[in-house]
N, C-alpha and C positions, 0 to 999 in steps of 0.2 A: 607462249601460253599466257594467255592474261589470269593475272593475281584475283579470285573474286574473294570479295567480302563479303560479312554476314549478314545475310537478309535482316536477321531481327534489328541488326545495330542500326539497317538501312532506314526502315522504318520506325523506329524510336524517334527520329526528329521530326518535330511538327510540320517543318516546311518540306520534307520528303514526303511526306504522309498530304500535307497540299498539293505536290505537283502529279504527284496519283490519282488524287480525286479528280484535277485539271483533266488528266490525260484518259479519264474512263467515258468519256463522252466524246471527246474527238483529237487527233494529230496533231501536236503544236510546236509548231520552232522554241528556241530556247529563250529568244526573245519576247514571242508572245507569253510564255510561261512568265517571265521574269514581270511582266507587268500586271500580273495580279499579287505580287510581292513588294512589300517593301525593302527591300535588299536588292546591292548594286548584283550586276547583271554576270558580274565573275563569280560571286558566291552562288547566286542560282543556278550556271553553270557548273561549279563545282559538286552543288546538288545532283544536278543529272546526272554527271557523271558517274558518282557514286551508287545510284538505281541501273545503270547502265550496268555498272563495275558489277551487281548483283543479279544479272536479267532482270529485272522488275520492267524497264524500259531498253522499248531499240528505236536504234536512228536509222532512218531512213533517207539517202539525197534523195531531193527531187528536184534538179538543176541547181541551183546553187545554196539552195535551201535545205538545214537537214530536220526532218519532222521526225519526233518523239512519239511514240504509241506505246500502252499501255502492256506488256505482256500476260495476259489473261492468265496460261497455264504457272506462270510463277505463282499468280497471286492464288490461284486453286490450290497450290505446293500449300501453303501458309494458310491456309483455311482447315487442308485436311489436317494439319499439324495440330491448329485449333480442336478441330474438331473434339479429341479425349477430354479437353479440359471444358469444351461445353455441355457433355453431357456427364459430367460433373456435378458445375453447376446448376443443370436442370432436374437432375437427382436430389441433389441437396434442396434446391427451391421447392420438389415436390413435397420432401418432407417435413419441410418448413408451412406448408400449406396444410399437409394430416396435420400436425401441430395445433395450428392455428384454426382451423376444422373444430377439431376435438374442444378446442376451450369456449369455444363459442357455443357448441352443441351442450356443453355444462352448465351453461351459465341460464 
C-alpha cells in the first residue's frame, strides 16, 4: 500500500502549487516541468513525486517517456473542502457591503 500524504502540506509549497498550474493545460515529462523552475532536476522531481504520493498527479509511460497529468477530481476534493470557507467569506463581505451601504446613504 502506498503511504499518502497530506494534500494541503502538498500544496502549501509554491513550486508544487507551479507544477499544477504547468500540468492544467497539458501532460508533461518531468523534465519539461523542471525547466520552467529554477531548481535542479532531482528536487523537481522530488516535487512530483510528492503530488503523486497525494493523487494531485498521475504518471503515465508512453514508450520511455513518463507524462504527468493533472488529477481534476483531487483538485474538485479541495475545492469542495473550500467551498464552507467561501461562503463565509462571501457572507461576511456582504455584510461588510450593508455596512458600507448604510454610511454612505447617511452622509
Amino acid at each position: 500500500m502506498k503511504l499518502r500524504r497530506d494534500i494541503f502540506q502538498a500544496i502549501s509549497d509554491p513550486t508544487r502549487r507551479g507544477i499544477l498550474v504547468l500540468l492544467t493545460t497539458q501532460a508533461m515529462t518531468a523534465g519539461a516541468i523542471a525547466e520552467n523552475f529554477d531548481a535542479a532536476r532531482p528536487t523537481i522531481s522530488k516535487h512530483i513525486q510528492i503530488l503523486n504520493e497525494c493523487d494531485l498527479v498521475e504518471a503515465n509511460q508512453q514508450g520511455r517517456e513518463i507524462y504527468y497529468v493533472l488529477k481534476v477530481d483531487k483538485m474538485k476534493e479541495i475545492d469542495k473542502w473550500l467551498e464552507q470557507f467561501r461562503a463565509i467569506w462571501e457572507d461576511r463581505f456582504n455584510q461588510l457591503d450593508n455596512v458600507l451601504e448604510k454610511l454612505k446613504n447617511k452622509q
